[in-house]
C-alpha positions in Angstrom: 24.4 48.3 8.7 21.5 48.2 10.6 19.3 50.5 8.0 20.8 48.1 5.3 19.1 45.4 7.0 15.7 46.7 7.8 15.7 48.1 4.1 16.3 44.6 3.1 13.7 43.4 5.2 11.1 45.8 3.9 11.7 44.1 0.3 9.3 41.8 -0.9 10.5 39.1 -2.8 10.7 39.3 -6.7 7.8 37.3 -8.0 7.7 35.0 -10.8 7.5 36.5 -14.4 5.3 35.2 -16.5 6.5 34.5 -20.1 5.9 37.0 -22.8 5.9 36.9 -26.3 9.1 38.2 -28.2 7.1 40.2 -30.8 3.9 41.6 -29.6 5.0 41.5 -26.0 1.5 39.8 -24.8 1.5 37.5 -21.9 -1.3 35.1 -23.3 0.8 32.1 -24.3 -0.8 29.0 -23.7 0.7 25.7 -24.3 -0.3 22.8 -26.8 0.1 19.3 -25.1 -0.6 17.8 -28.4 2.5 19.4 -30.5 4.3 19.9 -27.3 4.6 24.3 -28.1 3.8 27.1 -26.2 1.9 29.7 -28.5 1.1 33.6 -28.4 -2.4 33.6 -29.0 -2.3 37.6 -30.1 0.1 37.2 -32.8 0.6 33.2 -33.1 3.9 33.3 -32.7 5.7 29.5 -31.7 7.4 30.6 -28.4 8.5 27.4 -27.4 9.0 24.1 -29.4 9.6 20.3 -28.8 8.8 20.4 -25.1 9.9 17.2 -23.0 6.4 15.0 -22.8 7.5 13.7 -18.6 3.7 11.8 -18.6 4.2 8.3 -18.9 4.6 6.4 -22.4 1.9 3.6 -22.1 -1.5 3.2 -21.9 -4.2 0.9 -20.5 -7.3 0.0 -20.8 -8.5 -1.9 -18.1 -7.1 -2.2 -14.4 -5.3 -5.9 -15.2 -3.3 -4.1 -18.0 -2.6 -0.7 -15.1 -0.9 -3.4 -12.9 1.4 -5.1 -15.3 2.3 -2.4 -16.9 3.0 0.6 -14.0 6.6 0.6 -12.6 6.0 2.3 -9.2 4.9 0.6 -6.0 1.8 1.4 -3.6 1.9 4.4 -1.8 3.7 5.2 1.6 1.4 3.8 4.7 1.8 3.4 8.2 -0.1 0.6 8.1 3.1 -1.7 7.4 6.0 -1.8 9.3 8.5 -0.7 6.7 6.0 2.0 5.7 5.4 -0.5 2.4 9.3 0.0 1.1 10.6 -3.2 2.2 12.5 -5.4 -0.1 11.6 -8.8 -0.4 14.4 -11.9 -1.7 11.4 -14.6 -2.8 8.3 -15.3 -1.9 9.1 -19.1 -0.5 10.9 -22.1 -1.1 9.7 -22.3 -4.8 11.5 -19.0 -6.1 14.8 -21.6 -5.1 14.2 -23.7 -7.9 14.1 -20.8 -10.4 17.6 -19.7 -9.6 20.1 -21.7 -11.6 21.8 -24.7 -9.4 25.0 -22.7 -9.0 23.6 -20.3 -7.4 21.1 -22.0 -5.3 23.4 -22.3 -2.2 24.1 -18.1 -2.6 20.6 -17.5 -2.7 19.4 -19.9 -0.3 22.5 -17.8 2.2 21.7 -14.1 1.4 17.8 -15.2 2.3 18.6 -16.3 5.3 21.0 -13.5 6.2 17.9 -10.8 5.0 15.5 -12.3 7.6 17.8 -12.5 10.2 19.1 -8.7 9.6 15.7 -7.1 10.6 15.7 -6.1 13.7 13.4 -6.6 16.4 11.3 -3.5 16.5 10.3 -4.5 12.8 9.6 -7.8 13.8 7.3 -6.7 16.7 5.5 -4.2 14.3 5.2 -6.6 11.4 3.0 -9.1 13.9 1.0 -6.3 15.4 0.1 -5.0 11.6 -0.8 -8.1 10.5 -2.9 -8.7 13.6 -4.2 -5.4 13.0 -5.5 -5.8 9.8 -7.4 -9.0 10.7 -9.3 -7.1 13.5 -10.2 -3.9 10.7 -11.3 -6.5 8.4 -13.4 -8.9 11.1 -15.0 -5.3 12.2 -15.4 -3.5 9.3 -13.9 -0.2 10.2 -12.2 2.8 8.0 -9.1 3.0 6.6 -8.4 6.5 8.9 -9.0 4.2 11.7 -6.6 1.2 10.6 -3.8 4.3 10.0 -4.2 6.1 13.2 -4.1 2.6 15.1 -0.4 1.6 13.2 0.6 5.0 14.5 -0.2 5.1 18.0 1.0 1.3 18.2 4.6 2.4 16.7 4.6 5.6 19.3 4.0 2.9 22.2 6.1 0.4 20.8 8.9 3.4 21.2 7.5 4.6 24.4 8.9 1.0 25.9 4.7 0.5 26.4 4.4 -2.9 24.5 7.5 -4.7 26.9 5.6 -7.3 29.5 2.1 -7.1 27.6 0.7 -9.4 24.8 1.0 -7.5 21.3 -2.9 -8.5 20.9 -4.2 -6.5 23.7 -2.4 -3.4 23.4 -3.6 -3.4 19.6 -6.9 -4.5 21.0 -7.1 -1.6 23.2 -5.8 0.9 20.8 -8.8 -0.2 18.3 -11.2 0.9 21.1 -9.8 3.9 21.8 -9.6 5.3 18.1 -13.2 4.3 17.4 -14.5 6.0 20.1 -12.5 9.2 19.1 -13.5 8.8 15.6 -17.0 8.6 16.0 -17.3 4.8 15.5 -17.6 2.9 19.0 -17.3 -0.9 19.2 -18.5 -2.4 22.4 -15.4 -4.2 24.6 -17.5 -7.3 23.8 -17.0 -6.9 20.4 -13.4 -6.7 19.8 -12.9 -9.0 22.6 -14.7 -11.4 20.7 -12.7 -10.6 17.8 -9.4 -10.0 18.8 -10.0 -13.0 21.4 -8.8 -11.4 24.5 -10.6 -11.0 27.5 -12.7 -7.6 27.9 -11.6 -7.0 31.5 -7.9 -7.3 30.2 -8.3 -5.1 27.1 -10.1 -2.2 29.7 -7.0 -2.5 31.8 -4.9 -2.4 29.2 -6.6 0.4 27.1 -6.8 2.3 30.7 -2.6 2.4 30.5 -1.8 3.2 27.1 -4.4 6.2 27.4 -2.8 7.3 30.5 0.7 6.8 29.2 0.0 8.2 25.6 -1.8 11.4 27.2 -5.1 10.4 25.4 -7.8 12.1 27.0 -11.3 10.0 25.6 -14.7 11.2 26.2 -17.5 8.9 26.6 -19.1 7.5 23.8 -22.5 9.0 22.3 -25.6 7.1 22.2 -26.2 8.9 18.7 -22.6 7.1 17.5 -24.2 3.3 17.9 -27.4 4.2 16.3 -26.5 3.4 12.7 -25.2 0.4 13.1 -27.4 -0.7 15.7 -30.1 -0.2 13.5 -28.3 -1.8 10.4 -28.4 -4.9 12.9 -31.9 -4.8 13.2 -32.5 -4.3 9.5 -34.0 -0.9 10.2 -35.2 1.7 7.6 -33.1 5.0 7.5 -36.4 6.9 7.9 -36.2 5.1 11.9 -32.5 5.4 12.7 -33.0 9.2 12.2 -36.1 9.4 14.5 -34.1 7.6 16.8 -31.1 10.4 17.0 -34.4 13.1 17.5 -35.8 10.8 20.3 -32.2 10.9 22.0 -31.3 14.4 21.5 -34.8 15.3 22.7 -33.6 13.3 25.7 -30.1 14.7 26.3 -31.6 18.0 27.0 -33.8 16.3 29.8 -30.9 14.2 30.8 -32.3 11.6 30.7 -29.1 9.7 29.1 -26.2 11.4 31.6 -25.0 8.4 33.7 -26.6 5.5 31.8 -24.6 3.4 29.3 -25.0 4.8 26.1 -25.1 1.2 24.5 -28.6 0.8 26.6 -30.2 4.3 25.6 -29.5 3.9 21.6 -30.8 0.6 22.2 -34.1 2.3 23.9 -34.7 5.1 21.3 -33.9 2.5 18.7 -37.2 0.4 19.8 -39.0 3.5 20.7 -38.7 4.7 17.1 -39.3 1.4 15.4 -42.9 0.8 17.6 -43.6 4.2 16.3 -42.4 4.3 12.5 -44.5 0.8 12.0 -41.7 -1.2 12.3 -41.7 -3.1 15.7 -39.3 -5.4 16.6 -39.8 -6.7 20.4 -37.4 -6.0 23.0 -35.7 -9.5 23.0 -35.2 -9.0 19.4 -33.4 -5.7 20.0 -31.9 -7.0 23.4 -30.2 -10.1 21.1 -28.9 -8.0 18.4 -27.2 -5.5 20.0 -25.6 -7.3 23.1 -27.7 -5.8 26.1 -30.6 -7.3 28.0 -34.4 -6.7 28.2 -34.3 -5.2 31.6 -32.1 -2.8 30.4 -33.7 -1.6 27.5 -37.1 -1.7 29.4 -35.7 0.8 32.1 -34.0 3.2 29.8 -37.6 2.9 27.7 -39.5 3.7 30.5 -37.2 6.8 31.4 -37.0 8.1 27.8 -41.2 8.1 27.5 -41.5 9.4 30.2 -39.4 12.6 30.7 -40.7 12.8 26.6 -44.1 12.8 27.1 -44.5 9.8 24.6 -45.7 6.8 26.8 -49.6 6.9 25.8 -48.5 7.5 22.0 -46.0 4.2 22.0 -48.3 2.1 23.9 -50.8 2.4 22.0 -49.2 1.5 19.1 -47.4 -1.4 20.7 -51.4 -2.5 21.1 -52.5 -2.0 17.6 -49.3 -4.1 16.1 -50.4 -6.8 18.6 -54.1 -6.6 17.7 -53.1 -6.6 14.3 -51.3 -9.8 14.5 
């Protein structure tokens, strides 16, 4: 019994044949979508005739006519709380009046009965989604981000995580913590300002979901806020490039280990504006990116220094002021 088995094992499985002609015994058959026949191309034999056509019977010619006409729904996402399946009975009062009079009182009943069937977990997600989508939108982030953000807020919601704390700040905090991991930072000032809650309470809170969730983050890069920083400034791409050389060139000094990384992109951002020809001051920098002057004028001083640079920058700094 035992040999049987192991032979079995041995066996590979029988592979798919392909279909060969009845005639001339050749395997090039190809198929004709047009007359719906699968053809020998040695002999031309018809093999197969009046195939089923499964694509879909209309057509369309602009995207107005594609959304009248299609019968399927959006696809599957996370980033709604019945995974975008739910069923809906109306949109508001006004679908009443379209329902004949007899049957007003029935609908108005089974409307009321559909809302109050959904239970609380969908409630809770349906708020935090929508909330959700306002803070992607405000912030301009990815639609990766938006998904992995529903996800982890469904996995705390189910974790018992969301019970005692406001819905906004574990969202809030889940925001930060996927933009970091995904190579987009926001600064806690930013989505406090746009989510509205207080930055100390969105650190505390984004401190206990990570610890709870088992989300190790690594601080953020100084080269991750240098696109947008520079975007900010309305700098050329030609200067937000020199300004990932001018910190890389400075990592390996170390110059940026222990220092905020907001304060060091905004450094290398100034350093390589003064010497690409497009100055901006350091209050201008300092007011567009959220830091102040000091700042930017310590980490500016570190970074031409350990680089070797100070003489070069200066002395442009001078020539744009002499110029003016």
């Amino acid at each position: 019994m035992e040999q049987k088995t192991e032979e079995n094992a041995g066996e590979k499985p029988e592979e798919k044949k392909k279909p060969t002609c009845p005639e001339c015994n050749s395997e090039n058959i190809q198929f004709d979508p047009n007359r719906g026949e699968s053809v020998c191309m040695k002999c031309g034999l018809v093999v197969d005739e009046a195939a089923i056509d499964v694509t879909q019977e209309w057509r369309a010619f602009d995207e107005d006519q594609r959304s009248r006409r299609v019968r399927t729904g959006a696809p599957l996402t996370p980033t709604k709380h019945d995974q975008g399946i739910t069923t809906e009975m109306g949109k508001g009062r006004g679908e009443l009046f379209k329902v004949a009079p007899k049957k007003r009182a029935q609908y108005y009943r089974l409307t009321k009965w559909h809302k109050r069937l959904i239970k609380s977990k969908d409630r809770n997600l349906s708020f935090a989604f929508s909330e959700l989508q306002r803070l992607i939108s405000f912030l301009g982030l990815s639609q990766s981000i938006h998904e992995k953000v529903a996800k982890l807020y469904e996995k705390a919601v189910e974790g018992g995580l969301v019970r005692g704390r406001s819905t906004e700040s574990i969202i809030a905090a889940l925001l930060y913590t996927v933009c970091r991991e995904e190579g987009a930072p926001r600064t806690l000032d930013e989505i406090s300002k746009a989510s509205g809650i207080n930055r100390r309470d969105i650190g505390k809170t984004y401190r206990y979901v990570a610890r709870k969730l088992g989300m190790r983050i690594l601080p953020a890069k100084s080269q991750d806020y240098v696109p947008r920083f520079g975007s900010l400034l309305g700098l050329s791409e030609r200067v937000q490039v020199r300004a990932v050389h001018v910190l890389d060139e400075a990592s390996q000094y170390d110059v940026t280990s222990g220092k905020g990384p907001i304060g060091v992109a905004a450094a290398a951002l100034y350093i390589a504006a003064v010497l690409g020809g497009e100055k901006k001051t350091q209050r201008e920098v300092a007011d567009a990116i959220g830091v102040t002057e000091v700042t930017i004028r310590n980490r500016y001083k570190e970074i031409v220094d350990k680089l070797g640079i100070r003489e070069e920058v200066e002395e442009k700094v001078k020539e744009e002021e002499d110029s003016n």
